[in-house]
DSSP file (Angstrom, degrees, kcal/mol; ACC not computed):
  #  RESIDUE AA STRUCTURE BP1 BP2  ACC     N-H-->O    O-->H-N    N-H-->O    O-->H-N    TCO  KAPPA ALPHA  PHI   PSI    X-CA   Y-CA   Z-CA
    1    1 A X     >        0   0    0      0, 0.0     4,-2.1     0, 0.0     5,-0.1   0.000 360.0 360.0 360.0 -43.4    9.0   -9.6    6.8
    2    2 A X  T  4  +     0   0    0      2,-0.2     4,-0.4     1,-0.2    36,-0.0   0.493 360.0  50.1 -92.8  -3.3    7.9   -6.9    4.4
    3    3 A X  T  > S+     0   0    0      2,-0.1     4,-2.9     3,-0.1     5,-0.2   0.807 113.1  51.3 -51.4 -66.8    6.3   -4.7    7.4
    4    4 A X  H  > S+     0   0    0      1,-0.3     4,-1.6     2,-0.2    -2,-0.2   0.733 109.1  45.2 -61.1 -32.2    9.6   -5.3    9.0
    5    5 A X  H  X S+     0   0    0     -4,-2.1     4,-1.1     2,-0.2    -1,-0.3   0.988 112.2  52.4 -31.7 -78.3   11.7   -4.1    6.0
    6    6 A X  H >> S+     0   0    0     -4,-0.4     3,-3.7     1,-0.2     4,-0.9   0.907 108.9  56.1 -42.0 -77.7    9.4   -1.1    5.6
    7    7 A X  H >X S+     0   0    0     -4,-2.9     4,-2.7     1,-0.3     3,-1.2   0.805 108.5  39.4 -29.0 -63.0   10.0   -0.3    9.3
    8    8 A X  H 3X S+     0   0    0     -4,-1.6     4,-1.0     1,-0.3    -1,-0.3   0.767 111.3  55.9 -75.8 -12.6   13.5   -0.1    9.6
    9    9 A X  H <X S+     0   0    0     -3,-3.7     4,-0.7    -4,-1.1    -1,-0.3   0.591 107.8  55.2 -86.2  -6.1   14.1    1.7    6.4
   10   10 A X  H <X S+     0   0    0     -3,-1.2     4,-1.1    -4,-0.9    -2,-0.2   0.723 104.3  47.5 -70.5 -34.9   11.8    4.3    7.5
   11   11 A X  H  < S+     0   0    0     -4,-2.7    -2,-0.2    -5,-0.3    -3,-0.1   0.774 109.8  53.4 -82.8 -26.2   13.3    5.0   10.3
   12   12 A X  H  < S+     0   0    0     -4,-1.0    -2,-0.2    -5,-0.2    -1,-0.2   0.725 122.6  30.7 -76.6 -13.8   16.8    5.2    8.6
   13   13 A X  H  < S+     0   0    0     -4,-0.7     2,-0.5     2,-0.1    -3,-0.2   0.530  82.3 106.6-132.7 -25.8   15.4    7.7    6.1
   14   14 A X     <  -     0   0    0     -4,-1.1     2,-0.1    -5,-0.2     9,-0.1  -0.525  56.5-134.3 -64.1 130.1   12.6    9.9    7.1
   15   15 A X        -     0   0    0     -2,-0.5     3,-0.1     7,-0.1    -1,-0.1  -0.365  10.9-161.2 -90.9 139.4   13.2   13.2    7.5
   16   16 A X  S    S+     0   0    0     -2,-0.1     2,-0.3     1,-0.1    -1,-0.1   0.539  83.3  21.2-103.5   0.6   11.7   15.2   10.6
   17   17 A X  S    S+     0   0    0      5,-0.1    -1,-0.1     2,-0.0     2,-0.1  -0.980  77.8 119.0-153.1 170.8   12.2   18.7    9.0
   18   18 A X        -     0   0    0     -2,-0.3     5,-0.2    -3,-0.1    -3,-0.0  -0.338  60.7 -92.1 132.0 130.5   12.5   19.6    5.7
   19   19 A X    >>  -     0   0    0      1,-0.1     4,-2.1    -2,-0.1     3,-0.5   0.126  60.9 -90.4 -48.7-178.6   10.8   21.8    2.6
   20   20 A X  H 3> S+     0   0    0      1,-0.3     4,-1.4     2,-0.2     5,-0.2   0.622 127.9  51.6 -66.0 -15.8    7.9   19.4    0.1
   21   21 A X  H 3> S+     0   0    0      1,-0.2     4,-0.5     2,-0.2    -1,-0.3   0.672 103.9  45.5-122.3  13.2   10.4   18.6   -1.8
   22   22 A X  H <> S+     0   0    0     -3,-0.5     4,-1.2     2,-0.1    -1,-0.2   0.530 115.2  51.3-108.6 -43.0   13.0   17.3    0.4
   23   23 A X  H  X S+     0   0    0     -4,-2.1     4,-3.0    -5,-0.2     5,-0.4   0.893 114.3  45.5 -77.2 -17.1   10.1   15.1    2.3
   24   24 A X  H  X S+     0   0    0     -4,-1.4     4,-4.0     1,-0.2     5,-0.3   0.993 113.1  47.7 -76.7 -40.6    8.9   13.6   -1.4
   25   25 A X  H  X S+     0   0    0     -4,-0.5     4,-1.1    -5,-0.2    -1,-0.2   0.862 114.2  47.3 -48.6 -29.4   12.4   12.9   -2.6
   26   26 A X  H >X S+     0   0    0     -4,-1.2     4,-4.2     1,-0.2     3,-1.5   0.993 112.7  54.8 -74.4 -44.0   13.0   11.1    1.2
   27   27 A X  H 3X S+     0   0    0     -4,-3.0     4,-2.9     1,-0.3     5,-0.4   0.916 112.1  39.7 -45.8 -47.0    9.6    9.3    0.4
   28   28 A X  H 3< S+     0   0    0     -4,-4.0     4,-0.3    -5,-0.4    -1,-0.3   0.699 107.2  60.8 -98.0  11.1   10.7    7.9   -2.8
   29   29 A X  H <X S+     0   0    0     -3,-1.5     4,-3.8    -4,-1.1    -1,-0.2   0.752 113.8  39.2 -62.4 -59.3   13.9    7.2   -1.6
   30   30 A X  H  X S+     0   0    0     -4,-4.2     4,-3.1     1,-0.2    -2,-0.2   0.991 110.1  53.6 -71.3 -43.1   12.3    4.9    0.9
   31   31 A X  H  X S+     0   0    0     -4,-2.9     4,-1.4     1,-0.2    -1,-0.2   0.724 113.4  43.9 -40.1 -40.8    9.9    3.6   -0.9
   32   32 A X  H  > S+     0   0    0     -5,-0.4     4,-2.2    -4,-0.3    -1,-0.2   0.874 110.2  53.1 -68.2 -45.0   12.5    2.5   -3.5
   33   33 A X  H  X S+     0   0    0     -4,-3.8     4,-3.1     2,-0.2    -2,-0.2   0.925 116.2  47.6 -66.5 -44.3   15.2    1.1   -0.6
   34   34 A X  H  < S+     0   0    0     -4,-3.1     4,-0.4     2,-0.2     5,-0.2   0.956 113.0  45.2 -41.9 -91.5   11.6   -1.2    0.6
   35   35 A X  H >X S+     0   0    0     -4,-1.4     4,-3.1     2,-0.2     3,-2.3   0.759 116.1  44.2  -7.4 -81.2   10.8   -2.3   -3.1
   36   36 A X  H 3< S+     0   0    0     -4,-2.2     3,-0.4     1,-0.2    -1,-0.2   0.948 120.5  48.1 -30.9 -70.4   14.9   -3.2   -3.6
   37   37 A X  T 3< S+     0   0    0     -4,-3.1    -1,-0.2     1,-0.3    -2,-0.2   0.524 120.6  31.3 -51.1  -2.6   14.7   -5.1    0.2
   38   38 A X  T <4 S+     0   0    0     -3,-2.3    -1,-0.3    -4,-0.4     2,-0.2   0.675  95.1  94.8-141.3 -24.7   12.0   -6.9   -0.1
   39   39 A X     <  +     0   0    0     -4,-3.1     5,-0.2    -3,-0.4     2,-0.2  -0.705  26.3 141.6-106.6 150.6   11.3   -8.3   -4.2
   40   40 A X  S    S-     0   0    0      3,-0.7     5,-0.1    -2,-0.2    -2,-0.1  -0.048  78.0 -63.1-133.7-153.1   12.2  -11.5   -5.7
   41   41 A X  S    S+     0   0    0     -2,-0.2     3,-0.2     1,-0.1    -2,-0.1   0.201 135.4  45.1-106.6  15.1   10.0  -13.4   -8.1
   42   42 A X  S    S+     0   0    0      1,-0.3     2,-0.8    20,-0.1    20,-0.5   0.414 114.9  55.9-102.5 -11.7    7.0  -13.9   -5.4
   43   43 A X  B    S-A   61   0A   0     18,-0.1    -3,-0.7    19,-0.1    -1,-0.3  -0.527  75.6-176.7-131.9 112.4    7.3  -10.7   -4.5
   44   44 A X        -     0   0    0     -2,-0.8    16,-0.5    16,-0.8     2,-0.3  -0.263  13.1-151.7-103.9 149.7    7.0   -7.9   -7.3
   45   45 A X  S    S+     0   0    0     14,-0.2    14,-0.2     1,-0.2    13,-0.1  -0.933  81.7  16.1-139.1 132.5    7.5   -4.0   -6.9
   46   46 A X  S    S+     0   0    0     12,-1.5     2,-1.1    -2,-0.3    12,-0.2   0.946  77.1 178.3  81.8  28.6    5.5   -1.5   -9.4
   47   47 A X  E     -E   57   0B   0     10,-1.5    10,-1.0    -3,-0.1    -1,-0.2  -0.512  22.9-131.7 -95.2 106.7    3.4   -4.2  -10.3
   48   48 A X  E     -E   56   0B   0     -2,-1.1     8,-0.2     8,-0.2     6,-0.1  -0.247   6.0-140.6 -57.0 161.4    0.8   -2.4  -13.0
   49   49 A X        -     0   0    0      6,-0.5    45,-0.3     4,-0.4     2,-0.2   0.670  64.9 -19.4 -63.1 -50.7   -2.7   -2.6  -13.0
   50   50 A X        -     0   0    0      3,-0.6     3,-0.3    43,-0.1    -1,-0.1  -0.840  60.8-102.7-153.7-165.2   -3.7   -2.8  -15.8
   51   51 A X  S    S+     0   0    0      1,-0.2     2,-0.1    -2,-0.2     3,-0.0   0.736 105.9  61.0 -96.4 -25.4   -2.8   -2.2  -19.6
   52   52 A X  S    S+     0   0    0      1,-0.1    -1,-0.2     3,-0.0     2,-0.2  -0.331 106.0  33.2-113.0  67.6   -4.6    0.7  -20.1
   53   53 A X  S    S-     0   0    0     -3,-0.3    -3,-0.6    -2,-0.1    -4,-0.4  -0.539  71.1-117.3-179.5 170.3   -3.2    2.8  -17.8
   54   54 A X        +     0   0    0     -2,-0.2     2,-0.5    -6,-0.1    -3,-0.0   0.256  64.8 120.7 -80.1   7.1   -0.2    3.7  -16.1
   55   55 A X        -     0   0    0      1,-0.0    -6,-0.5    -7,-0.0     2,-0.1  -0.631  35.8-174.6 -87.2 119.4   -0.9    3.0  -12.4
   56   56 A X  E     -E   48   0B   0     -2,-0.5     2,-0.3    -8,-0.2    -8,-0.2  -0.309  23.6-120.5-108.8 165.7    1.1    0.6  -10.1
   57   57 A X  E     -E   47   0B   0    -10,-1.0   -10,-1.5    -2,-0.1     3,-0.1  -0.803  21.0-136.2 -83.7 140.7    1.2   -1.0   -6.8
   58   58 A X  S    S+     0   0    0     10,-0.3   -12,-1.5    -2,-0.3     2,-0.2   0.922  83.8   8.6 -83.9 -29.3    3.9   -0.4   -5.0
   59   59 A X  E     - B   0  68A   0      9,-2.4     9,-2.4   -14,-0.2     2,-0.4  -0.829  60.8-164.3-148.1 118.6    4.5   -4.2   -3.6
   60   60 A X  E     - B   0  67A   0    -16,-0.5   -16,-0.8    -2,-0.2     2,-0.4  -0.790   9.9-156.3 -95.6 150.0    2.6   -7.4   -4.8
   61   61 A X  E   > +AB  43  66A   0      5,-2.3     5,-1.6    -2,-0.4     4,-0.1  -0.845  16.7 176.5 -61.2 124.6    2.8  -10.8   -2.6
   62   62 A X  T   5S+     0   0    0    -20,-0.5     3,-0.4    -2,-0.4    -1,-0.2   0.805  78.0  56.9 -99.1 -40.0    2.0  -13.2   -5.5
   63   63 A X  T   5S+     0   0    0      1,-0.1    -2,-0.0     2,-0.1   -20,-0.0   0.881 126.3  18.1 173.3 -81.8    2.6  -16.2   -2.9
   64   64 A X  T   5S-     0   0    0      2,-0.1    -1,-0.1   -22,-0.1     3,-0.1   0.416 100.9-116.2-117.9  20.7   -0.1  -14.8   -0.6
   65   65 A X  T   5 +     0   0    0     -3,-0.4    37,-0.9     1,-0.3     2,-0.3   0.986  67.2 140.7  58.9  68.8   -2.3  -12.2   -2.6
   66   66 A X  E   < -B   61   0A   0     -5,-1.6    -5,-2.3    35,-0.1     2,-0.4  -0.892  32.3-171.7-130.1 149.2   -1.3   -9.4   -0.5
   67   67 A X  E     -Bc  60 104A   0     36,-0.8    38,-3.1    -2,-0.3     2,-0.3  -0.975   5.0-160.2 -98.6 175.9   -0.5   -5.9   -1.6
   68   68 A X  E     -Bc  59 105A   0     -9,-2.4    -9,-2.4    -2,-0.4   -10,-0.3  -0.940   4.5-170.8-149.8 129.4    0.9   -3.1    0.3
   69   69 A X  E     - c   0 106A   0     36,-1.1    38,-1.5    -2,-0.3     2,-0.6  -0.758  16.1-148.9-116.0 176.3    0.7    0.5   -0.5
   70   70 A X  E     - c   0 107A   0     -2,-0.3     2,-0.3    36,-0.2    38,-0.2  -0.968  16.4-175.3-132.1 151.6    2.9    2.8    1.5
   71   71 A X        -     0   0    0     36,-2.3    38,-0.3    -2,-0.6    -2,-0.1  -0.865  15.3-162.2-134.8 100.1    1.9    6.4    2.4
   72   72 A X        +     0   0    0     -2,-0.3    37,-0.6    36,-0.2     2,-0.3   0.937  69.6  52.9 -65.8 -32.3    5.1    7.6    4.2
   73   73 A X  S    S-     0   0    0      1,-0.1   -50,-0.0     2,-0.1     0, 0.0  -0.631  78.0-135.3-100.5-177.8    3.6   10.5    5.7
   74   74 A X  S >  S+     0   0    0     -2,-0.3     3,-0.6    34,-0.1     2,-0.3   0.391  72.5 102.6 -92.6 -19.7    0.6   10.5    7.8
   75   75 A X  T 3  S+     0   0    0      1,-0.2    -2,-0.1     2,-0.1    37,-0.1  -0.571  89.1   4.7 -72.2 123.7   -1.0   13.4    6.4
   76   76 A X  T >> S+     0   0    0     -2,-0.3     3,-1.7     1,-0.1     4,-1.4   0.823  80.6 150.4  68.5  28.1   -4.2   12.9    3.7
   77   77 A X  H <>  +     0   0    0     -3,-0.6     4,-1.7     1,-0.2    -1,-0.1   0.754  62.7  62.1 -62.4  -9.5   -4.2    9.1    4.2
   78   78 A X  H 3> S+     0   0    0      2,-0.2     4,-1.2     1,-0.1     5,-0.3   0.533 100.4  52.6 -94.6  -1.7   -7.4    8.8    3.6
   79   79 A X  H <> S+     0   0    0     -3,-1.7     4,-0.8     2,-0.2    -2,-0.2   0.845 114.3  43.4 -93.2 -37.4   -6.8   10.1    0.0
   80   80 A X  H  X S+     0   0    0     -4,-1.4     4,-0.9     2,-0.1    -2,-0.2   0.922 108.4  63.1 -45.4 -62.8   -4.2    7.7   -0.6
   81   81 A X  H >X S+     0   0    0     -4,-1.7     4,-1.6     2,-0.2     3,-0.9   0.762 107.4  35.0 -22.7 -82.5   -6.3    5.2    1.0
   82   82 A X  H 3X S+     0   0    0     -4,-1.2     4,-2.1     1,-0.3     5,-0.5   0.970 114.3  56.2 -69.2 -55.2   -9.4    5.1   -1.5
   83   83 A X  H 3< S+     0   0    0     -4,-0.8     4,-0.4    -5,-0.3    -1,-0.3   0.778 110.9  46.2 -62.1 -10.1   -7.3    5.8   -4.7
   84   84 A X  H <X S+     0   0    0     -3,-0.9     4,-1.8    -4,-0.9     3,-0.5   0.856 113.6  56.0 -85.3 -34.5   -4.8    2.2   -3.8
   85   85 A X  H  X S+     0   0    0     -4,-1.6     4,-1.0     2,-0.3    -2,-0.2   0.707 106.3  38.9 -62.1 -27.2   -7.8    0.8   -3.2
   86   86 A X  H  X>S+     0   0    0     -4,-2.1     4,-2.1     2,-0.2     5,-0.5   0.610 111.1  57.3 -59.6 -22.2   -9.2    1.4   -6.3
   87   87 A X  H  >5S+     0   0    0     -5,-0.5     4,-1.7    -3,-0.5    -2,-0.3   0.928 107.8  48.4 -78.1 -40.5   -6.0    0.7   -7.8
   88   88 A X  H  X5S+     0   0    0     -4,-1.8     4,-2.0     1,-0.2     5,-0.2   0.971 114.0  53.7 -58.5 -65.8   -6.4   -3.3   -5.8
   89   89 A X  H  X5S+     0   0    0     -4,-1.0     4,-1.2     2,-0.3    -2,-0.2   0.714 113.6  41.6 -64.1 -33.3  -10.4   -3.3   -7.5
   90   90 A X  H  X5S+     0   0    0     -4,-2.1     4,-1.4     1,-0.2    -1,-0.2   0.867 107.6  55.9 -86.2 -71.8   -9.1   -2.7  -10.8
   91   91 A X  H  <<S+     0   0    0     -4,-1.7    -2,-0.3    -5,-0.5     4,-0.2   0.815 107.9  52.0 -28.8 -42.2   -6.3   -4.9  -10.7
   92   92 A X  H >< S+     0   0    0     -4,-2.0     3,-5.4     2,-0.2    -1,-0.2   0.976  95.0  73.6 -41.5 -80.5   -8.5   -7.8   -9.9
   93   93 A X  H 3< S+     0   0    0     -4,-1.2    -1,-0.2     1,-0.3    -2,-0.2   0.745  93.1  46.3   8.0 -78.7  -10.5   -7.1  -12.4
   94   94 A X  T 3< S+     0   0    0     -4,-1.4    -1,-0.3   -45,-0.3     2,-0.2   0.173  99.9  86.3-104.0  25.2   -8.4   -8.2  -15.0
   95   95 A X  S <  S-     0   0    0     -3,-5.4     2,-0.2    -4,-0.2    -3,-0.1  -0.736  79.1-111.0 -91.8 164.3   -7.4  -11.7  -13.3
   96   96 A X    >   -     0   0    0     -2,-0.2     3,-2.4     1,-0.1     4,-0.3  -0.567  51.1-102.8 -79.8 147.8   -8.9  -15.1  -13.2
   97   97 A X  T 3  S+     0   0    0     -2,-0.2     3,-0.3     1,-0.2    -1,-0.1   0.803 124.0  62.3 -46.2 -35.2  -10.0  -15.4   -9.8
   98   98 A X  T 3  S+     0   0    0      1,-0.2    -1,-0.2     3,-0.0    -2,-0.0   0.616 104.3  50.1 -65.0 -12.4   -7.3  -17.5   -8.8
   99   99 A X  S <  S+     0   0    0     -3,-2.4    -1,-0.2    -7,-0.1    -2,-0.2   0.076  88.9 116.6 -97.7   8.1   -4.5  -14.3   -9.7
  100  100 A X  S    S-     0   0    0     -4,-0.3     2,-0.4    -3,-0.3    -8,-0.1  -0.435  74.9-121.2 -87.4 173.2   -6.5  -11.9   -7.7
  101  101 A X        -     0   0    0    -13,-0.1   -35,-0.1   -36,-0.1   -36,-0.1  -0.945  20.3-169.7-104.5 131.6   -5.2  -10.3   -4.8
  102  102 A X  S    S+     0   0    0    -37,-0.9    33,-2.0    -2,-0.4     2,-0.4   0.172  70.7  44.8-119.8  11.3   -7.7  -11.3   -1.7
  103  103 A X  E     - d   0 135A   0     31,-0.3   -36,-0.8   -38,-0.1     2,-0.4  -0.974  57.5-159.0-161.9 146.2   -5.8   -8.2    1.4
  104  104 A X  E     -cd  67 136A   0     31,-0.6    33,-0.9    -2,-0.4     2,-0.5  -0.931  14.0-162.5-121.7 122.1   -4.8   -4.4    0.8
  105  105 A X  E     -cd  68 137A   0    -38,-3.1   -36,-1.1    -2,-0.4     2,-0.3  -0.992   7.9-164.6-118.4 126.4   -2.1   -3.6    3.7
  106  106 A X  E     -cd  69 138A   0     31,-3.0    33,-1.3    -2,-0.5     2,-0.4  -0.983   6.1-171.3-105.4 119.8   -2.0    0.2    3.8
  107  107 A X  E     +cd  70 139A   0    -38,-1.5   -36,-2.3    -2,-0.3     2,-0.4  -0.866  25.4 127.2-139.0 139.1    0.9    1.4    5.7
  108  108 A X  E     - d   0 140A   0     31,-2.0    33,-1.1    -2,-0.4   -36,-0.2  -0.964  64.5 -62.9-162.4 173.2    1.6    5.2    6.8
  109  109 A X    >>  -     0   0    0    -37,-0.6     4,-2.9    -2,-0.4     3,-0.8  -0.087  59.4 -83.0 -68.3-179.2    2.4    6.4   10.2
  110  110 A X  H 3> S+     0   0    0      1,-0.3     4,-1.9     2,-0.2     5,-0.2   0.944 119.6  44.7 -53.3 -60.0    0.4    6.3   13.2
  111  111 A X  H 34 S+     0   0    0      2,-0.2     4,-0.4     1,-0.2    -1,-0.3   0.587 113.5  47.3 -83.4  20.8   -1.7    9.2   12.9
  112  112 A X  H <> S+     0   0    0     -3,-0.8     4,-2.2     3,-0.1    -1,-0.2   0.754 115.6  46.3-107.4 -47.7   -2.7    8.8    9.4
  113  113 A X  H  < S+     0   0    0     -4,-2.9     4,-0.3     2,-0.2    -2,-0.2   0.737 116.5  47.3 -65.6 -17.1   -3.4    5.2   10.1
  114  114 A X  T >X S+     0   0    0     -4,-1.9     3,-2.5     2,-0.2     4,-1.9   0.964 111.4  52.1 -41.0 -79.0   -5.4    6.5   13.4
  115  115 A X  H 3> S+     0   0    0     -4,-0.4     4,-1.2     2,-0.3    -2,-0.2   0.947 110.2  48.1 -19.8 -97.3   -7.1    9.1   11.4
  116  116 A X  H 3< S+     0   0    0     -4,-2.2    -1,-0.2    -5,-0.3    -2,-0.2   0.509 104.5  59.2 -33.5 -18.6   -8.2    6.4    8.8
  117  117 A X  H <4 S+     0   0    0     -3,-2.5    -2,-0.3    -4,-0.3    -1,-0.2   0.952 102.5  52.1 -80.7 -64.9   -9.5    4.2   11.3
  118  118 A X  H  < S+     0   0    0     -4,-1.9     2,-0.7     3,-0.0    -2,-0.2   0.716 111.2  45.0 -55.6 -39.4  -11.7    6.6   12.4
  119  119 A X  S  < S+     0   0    0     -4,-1.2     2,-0.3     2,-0.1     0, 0.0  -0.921  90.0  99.3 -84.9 115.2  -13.2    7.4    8.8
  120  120 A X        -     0   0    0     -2,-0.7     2,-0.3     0, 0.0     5,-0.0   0.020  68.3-130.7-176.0 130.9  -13.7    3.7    7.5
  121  121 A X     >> -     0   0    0     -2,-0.3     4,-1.2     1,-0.0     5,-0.6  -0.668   5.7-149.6 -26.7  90.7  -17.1    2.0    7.6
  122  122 A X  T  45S+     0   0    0     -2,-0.3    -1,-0.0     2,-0.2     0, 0.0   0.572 104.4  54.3 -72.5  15.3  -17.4   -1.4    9.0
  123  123 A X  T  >5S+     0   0    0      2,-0.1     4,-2.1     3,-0.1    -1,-0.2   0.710 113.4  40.2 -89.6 -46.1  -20.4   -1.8    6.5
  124  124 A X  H  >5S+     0   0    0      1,-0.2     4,-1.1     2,-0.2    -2,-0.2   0.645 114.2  51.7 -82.3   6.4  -18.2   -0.8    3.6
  125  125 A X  H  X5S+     0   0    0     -4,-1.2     4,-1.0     2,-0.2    -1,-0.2   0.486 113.7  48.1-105.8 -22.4  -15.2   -2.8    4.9
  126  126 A X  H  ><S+     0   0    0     -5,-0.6     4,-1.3     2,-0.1    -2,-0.2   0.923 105.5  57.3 -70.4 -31.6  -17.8   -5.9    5.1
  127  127 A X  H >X>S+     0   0    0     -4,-2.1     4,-4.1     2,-0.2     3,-1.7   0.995 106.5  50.5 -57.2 -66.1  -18.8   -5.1    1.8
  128  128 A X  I 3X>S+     0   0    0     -4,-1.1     4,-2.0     1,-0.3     5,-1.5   0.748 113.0  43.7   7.2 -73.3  -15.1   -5.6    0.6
  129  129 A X  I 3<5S+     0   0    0     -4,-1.0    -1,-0.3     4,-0.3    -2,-0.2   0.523 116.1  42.6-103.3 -23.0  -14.7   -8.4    2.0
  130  130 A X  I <<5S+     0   0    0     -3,-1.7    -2,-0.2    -4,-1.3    -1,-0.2   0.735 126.6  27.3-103.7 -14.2  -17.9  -10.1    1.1
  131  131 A X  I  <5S+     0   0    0     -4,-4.1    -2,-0.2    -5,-0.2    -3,-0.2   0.833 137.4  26.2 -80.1 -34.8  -18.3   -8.9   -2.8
  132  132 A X  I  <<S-     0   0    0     -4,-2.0    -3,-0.2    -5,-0.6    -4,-0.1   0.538  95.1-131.8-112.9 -35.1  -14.5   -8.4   -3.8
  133  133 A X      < +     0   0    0     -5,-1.5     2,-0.4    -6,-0.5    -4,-0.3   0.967  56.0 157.9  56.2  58.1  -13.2  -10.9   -1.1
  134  134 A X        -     0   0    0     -6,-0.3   -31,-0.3    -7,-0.2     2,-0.3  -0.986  32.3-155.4-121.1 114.3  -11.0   -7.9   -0.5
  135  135 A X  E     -d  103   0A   0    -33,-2.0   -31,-0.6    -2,-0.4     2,-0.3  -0.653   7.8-155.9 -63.7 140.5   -9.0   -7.8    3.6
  136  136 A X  E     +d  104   0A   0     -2,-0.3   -31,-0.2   -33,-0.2     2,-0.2  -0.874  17.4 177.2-128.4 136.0   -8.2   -4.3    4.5
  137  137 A X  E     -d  105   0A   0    -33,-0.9   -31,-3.0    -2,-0.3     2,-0.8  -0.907  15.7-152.9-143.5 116.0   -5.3   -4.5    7.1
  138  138 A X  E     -d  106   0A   0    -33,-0.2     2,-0.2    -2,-0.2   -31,-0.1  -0.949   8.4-162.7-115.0 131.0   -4.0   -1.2    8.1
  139  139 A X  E     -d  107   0A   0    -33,-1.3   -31,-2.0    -2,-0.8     2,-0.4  -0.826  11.5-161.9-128.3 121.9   -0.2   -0.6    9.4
  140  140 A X  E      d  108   0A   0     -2,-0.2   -31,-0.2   -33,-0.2   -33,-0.1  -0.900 360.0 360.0-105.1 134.5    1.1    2.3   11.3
  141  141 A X              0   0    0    -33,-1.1   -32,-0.2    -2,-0.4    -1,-0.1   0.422 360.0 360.0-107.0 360.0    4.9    2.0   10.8
């Protein structure tokens, strides 16, 4: 449901031409219209990290310990990538195990999620997942 959101508000609102500052405004246009479509009270938009500092998620699942970061374009995903992921590893952090978030869904278009599959480790995505008890699920919208 909160893929499916994403999807169709992407498609009403991305721009195929356009200056930097006409694609970030479209970005955070969607990114806001997602947030709006998709949170209740299991499912939180903006959700900080921590207290000492200012850096958010853009949508937690409380219900099924997911979040989901969006990269609308496809370009540098892998720069996006590491820094929500840190942003997931911190956030943890400062829950009881039971609060933690256990999947990162990373969502950009196809060739940034292409791209990113090719650069990720299946050592360090084992690691994840057996130290952190962290799923990585990467979504091309």
């Amino acid at each position: 449901m909160i893929v499916r959101a994403l999807r169709k508000i992407h498609s009403q609102y991305r721009l195929r031409k356009g200056d930097v500052s006409a694609h970030t405004k479209s970005a955070q246009v969607i990114t806001k219209a997602w947030q709006e479509e998709v949170c209740n009270r299991k499912v939180l938009g903006e959700v900080k990290v921590s207290c000492s500092n200012n850096e958010r998620i853009d949508v937690v699942d409380l219900e099924s310990k997911t979040a989901y970061e969006l990269k609308v374009s496809g370009k540098n995903t892998h720069h996006e990538f590491y820094k929500d992921l840190a942003k997931v590893l911190t956030y943890n952090e400062y829950r009881a195990a039971e609060r933690r978030l256990t999947k990162l869904v990373f969502i950009s278009e196809e060739n940034g999620i292409c791209s990113l599959k090719g650069r990720l480790d299946g050592r360090f995505l084992k690691m994840l997942q057996s130290k952190h008890m962290l799923d990585i699920e990467l979504v091309a919208i």
